[in-house]
C-alpha positions as CSV (number, residue, x, y, z in Angstrom):
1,X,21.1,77.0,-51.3
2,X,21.9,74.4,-48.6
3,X,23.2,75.2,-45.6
4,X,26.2,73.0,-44.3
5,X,26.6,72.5,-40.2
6,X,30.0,71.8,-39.2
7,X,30.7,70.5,-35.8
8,X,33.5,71.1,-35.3
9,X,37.1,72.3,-32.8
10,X,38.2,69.1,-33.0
11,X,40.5,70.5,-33.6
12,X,40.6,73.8,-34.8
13,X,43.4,73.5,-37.2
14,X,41.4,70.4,-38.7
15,X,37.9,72.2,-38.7
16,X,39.8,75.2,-41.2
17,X,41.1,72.3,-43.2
18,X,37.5,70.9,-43.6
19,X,36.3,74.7,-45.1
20,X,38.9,75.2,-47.0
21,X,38.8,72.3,-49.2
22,X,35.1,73.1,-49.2
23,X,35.7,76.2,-51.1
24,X,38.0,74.3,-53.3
25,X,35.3,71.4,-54.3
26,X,33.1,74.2,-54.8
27,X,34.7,76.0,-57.4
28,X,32.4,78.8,-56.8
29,X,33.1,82.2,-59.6
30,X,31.8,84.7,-57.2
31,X,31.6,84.6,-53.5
32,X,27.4,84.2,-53.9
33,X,28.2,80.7,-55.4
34,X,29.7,79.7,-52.4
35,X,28.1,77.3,-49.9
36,X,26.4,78.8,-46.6
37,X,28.7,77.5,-43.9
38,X,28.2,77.7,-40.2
39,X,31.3,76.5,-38.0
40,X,30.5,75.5,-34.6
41,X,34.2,75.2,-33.1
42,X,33.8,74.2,-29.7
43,X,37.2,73.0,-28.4
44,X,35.3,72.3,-25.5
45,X,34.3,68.9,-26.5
46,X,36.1,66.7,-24.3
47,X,38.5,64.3,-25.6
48,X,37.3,61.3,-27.5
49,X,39.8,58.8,-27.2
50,X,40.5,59.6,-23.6
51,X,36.9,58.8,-23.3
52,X,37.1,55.4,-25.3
53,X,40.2,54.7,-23.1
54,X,38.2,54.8,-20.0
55,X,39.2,57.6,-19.2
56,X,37.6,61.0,-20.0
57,X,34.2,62.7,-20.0
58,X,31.8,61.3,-22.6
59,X,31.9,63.9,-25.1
60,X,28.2,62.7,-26.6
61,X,26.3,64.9,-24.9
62,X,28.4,67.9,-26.5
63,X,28.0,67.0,-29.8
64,X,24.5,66.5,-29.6
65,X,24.5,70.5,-28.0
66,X,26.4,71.8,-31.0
67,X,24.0,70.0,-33.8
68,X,20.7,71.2,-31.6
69,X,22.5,74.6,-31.6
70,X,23.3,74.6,-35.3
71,X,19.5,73.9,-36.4
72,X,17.7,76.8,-33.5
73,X,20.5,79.1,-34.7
74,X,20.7,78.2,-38.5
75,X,18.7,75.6,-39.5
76,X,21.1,73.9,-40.9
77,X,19.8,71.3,-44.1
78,X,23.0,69.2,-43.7
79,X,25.5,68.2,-40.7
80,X,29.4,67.3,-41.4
81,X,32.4,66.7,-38.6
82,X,35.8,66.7,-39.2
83,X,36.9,64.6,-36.5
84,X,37.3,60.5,-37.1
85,X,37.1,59.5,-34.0
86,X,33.9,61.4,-33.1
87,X,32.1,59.3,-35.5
88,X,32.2,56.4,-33.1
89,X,28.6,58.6,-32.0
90,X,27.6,58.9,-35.8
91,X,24.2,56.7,-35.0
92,X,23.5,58.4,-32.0
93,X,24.0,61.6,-33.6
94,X,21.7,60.6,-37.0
95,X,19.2,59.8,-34.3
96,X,19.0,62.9,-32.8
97,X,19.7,65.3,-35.4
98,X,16.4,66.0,-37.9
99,X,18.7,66.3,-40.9
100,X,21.0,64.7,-42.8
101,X,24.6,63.7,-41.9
102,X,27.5,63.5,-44.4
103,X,29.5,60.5,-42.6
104,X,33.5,61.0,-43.3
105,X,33.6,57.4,-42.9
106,X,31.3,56.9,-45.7
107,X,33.0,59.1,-47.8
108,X,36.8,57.4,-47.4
109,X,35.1,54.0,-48.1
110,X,33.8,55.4,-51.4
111,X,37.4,57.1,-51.8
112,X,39.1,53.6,-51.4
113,X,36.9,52.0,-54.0
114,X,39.0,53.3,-57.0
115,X,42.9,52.1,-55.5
116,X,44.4,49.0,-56.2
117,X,46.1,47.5,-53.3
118,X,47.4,45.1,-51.2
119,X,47.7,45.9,-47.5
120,X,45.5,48.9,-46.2
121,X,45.9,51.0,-43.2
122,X,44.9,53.8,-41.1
123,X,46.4,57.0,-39.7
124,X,44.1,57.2,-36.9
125,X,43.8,58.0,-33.0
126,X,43.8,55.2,-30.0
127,X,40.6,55.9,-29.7
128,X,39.6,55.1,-33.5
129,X,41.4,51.8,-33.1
130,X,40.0,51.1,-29.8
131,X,36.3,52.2,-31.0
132,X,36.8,50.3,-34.3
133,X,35.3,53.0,-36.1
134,X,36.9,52.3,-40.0
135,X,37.7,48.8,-38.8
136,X,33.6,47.3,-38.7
137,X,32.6,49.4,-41.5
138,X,35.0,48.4,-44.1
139,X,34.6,44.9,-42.6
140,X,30.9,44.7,-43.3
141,X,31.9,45.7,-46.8
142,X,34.6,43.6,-47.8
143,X,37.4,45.7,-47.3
144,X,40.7,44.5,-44.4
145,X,42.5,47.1,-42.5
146,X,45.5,45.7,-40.9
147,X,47.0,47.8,-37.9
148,X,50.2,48.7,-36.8
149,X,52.8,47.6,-34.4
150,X,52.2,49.5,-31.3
151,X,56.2,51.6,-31.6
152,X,54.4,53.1,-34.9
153,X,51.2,53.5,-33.6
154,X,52.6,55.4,-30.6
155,X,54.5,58.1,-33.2
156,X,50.8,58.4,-35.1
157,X,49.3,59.6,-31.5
158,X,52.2,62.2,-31.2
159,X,52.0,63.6,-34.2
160,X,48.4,63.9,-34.3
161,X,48.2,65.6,-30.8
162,X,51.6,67.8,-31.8
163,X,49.3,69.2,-34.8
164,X,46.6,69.7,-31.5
165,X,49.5,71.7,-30.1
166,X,50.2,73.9,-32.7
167,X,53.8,72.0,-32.9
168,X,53.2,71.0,-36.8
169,X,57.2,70.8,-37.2
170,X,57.6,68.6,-34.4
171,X,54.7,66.7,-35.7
172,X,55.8,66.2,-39.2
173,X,59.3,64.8,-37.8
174,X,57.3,62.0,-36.0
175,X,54.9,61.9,-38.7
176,X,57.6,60.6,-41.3
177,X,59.2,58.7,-38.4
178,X,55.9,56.6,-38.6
179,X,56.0,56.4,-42.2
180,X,59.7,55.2,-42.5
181,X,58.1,52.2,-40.2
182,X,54.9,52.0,-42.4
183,X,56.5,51.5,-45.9
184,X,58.8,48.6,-44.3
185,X,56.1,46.7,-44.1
186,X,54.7,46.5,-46.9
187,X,51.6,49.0,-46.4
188,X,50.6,50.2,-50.0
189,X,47.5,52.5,-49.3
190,X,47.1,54.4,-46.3
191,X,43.8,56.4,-45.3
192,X,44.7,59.5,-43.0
193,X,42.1,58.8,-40.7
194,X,42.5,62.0,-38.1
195,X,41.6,65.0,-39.5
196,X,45.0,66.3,-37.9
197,X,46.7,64.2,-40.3
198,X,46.1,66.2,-43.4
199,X,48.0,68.7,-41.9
200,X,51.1,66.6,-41.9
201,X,50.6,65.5,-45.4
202,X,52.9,68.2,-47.6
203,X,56.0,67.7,-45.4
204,X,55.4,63.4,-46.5
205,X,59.2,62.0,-47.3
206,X,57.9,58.7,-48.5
207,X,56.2,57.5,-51.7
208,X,53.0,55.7,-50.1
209,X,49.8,56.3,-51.3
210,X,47.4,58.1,-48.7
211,X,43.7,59.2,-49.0
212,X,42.9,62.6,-47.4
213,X,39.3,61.9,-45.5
214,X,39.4,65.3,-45.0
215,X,38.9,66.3,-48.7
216,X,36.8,62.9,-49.6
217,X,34.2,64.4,-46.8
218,X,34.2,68.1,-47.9
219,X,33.3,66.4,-51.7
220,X,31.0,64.7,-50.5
221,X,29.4,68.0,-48.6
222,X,29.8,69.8,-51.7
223,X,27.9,67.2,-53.7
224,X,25.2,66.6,-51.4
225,X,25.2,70.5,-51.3
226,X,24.6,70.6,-55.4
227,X,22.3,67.8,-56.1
C-alpha cells in the first residue's frame, strides 16, 4: 500500500476536505483498505498570495520543510497539496522532492476535458491570478480562462479568507454575491480554484456549473494510489 503525503494547513478546513473525499474515492469495505495518509498541517506556512503581492515571506522554503519532513518521518511514495495557489512552487517542489507529486492543476485540467462550454473561469485567490498558475497551463493546452471584473473578484478573496476565518456563513453570503455577478455574464463553467471554495459549494443559489479541484485531486491521489 502507497503512502499519500499531504502538505497541507492551507488551510485547515481545506486540508480535511482533501481527506475526506479521499475516503470517499476510496471506497474502502474495511478500514485496512483505506489509504495510509499522513497530514502535515502546518498553518505556519506564510501566506502565498501576500507573497506574490509583494508582500509577505516566501512560503518556498516551508513547503519544501514539510515534504523533507514527510519522507524522514514516513517515507512517503506520493506528495499531494490542497492549496491552488501553492502550486505556483509545484516545479521547485517536484525538484526537490524524490517522489512523485499529484498536481491539483493537473487533475482540474483533466476534469475540464469532459464539459462543454463557452466561457471558463476560476474561483481563485489574488495570488493565483497574479502567479498565473491555471492561466499558463490551460493556455499551453488549448484551453482560455477569462477573469473577472475586479468588484467580483474582490467578493471571491473575502469569501475565501472568511472560510480561513472560520466565518463559513459570512463567506457563503459573499460567495453567492460573486456568483449573482458571475452568471450575468455569461460564465458557463466555473473551476473552484481555492481549496476554500469547496467549502462554500452546498450553500450555491445559482445554476452554474463548477468543478470541485478538491475532489478531481483526491481521485487522482486515489488512482495513482491503486494502479
Amino acid at each position: 500500500m502507497k503512502t499519500v503525503g499531504i502538505i497541507g494547513g492551507m488551510g485547515p478546513l481545506a486540508t480535511i476536505d482533501l481527506y475526506t473525499k479521499i475516503i470517499k474515492y476510496t471506497n474502502a469495505k474495511t478500514d485496512q483498505e483505506n489509504l495510509h495518509v499522513v497530514i502535515d498541517s502546518y498553518p505556519q506556512i506564510p501566506d502565498r498570495t501576500k507573497y506574490l503581492k509583494g508582500e509577505g515571506e516566501n512560503p518556498l522554503p516551508y513547503l519544501l520543510e514539510s515534504a523533507k519532513n514527510l519522507k524522514k518521518g514516513f517515507n512517503v511514495d506520493v506528495y499531494c497539496m490542497p492549496c491552488n495557489t501553492a502550486h505556483y512552487f509545484i516545479d521547485e517542489l517536484r525538484k526537490n522532492i524524490d517522489a512523485p507529486f499529484v498536481s491539483i492543476i493537473e487533475s482540474v485540467f483533466e476534469e475540464t476535458k469532459q464539459y462543454n462550454f463557452k466561457k471558463l473561469g476560476i474561483l481563485a485567490t489574488d495570488g493565483t491570478l497574479l502567479g498565473r498558475v491555471y492561466h499558463d497551463f490551460f493556455e499551453k493546452n488549448g484551453i482560455k480562462i477569462e477573469n473577472f471584473d475586479e468588484k467580483t473578484q474582490s467578493l471571491i478573496m473575502k469569501a475565501i479568507y472568511d472560510v480561513k476565518a472560520n466565518s463559513v456563513n459570512f463567506g457563503a453570503k459573499v460567495f453567492n454575491e460573486a456568483l449573482e455577478n458571475i452568471t450575468k455574464n455569461n460564465f458557463d463553467l466555473l473551476i473552484a480554484a481555492c481549496t476554500e471554495i469547496p467549502i462554500l459549494l452546498p450553500y450555491k443559489q445559482y445554476d452554474i456549473q463548477i468543478i470541485d479541484a478538491t475532489d478531481c485531486l483526491a481521485k487522482n491521489v486515489v488512482k495513482f494510489c491503486k494502479e
